[in-house]
C-alpha positions in Angstrom: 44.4 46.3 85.8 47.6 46.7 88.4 51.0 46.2 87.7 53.2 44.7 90.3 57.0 44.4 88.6 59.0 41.5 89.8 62.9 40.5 90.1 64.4 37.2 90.6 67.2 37.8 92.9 69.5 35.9 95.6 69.7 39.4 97.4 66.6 39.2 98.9 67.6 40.6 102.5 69.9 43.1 101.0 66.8 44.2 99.1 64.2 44.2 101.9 66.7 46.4 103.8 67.5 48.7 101.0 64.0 49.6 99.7 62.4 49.5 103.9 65.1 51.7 105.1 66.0 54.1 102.5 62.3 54.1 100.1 60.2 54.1 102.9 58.4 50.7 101.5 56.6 48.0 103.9 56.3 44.1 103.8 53.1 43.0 102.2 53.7 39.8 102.3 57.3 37.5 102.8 58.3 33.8 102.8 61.6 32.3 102.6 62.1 32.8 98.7 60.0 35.4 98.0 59.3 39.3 99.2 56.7 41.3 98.2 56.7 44.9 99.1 54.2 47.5 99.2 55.0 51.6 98.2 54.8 53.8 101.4 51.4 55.3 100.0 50.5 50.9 99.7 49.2 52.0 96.0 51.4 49.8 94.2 53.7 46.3 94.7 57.0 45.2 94.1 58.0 41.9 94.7 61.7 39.9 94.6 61.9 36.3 94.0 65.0 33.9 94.5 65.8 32.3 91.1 65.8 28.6 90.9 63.6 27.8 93.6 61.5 24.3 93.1 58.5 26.0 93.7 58.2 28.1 90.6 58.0 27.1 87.0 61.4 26.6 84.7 60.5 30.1 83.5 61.1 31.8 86.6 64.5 30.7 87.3 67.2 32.6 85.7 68.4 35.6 88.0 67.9 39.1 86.8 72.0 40.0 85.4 71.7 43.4 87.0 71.2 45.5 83.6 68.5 47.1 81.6 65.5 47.8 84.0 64.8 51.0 85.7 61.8 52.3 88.5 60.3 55.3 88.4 59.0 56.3 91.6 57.1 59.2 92.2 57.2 61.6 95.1 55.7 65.1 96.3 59.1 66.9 97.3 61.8 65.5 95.3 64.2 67.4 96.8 63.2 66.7 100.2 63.6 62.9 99.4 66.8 63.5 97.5 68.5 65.2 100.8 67.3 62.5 102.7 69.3 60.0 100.8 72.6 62.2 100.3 72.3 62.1 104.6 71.9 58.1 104.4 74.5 58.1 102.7 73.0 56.6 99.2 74.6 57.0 96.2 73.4 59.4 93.8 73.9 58.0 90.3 72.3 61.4 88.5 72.1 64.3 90.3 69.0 66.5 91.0 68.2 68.3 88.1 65.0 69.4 86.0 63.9 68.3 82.6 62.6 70.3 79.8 60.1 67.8 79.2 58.5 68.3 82.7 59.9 66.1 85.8 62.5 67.3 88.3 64.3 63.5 89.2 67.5 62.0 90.2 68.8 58.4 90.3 70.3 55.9 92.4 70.5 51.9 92.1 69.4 49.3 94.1 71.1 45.9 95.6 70.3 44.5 92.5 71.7 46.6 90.0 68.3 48.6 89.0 68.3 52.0 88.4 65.5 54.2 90.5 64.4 57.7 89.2 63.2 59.5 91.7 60.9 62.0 90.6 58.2 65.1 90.5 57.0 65.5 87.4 56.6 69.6 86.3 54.9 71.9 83.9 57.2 71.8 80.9 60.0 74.4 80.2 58.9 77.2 78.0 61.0 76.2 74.2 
């Protein structure tokens, strides 16, 4: 079974820019209302689909409101990746920082309002 999340969005060029240019992703496939885009490692899909479009089913019309979804994206050198972004000028929406649960990970949003955590998962902090 794969999992390929997807957001119904009018921001679909803002998007394609955002996630090419700054997450490294590549087109897997792209028409005129929709974008699917592949991780740089081509593992695993994301794809972003305008809402309303005659083409789809009733159920795939509203537009994602920009609120309660996150990514997790998970990268070798977290830190690496987080410099990276402060120099592209991204902004950071939670700072680097580790976990006592395991992960080292920061945050930033996307065109569409979702929230990415970026990061390495860790051996656990000693309690």
């Amino acid at each position: 079974m794969r999992l390929n999340a997807g957001i119904l969005t009018t921001k679909l060029q803002e998007t394609k820019s955002f996630y090419i240019e700054h997450l490294g992703f590549t087109i897997k496939f792209e028409n005129e209302f929709y974008l699917l885009l592949h991780t740089p490692n081509k593992k695993d899909t994301i794809s972003f689909l305008l809402p309303n479009h005659p083409t789809q089913h009733p159920f795939f019309h509203p537009e994602f409101q920009g609120q309660g979804m996150y990514l997790t994206i998970e990268v070798e050198n977290v830190d690496e990746f987080y410099h990276n972004l402060q120099n592209q000028n991204i902004e950071i929406k939670v700072d680097l920082k580790d976990e006592p649960w395991g992960e080292r990970h920061f945050a930033i949003e996307d065109p569409n309002g979702i929230g990415i955590d970026i990061v390495k998962y860790t051996e656990p902090l000693e309690s």
